[in-house]
C-alpha positions, 0 to 999 in steps of 0.5 A: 500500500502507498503512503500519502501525505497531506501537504499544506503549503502557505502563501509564502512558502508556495511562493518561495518555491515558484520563485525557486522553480522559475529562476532555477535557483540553487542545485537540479536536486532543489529545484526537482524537490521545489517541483514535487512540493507544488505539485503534491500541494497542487493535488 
C-alpha cells in the first residue's frame, strides 16, 4: 500500500518555491524537490 501525505503549503512558502522553480535557483536536486512540493500541494 502507498503512503500519502497531506501537504499544506502557505502563501509564502508556495511562493518561495515558484520563485525557486522559475529562476532555477540553487542545485537540479532543489529545484526537482521545489517541483514535487507544488505539485503534491497542487493535488
Amino acid at each position: 500500500m502507498q503512503k500519502q501525505y497531506i501537504l499544506r503549503l502557505s502563501d509564502t512558502e508556495r511562493r518561495e518555491l515558484l520563485e525557486v522553480v522559475r529562476k532555477f535557483k540553487g542545485t537540479n536536486e532543489k529545484v526537482r524537490r521545489a517541483q514535487i512540493l507544488l505539485d503534491v500541494n497542487s493535488g
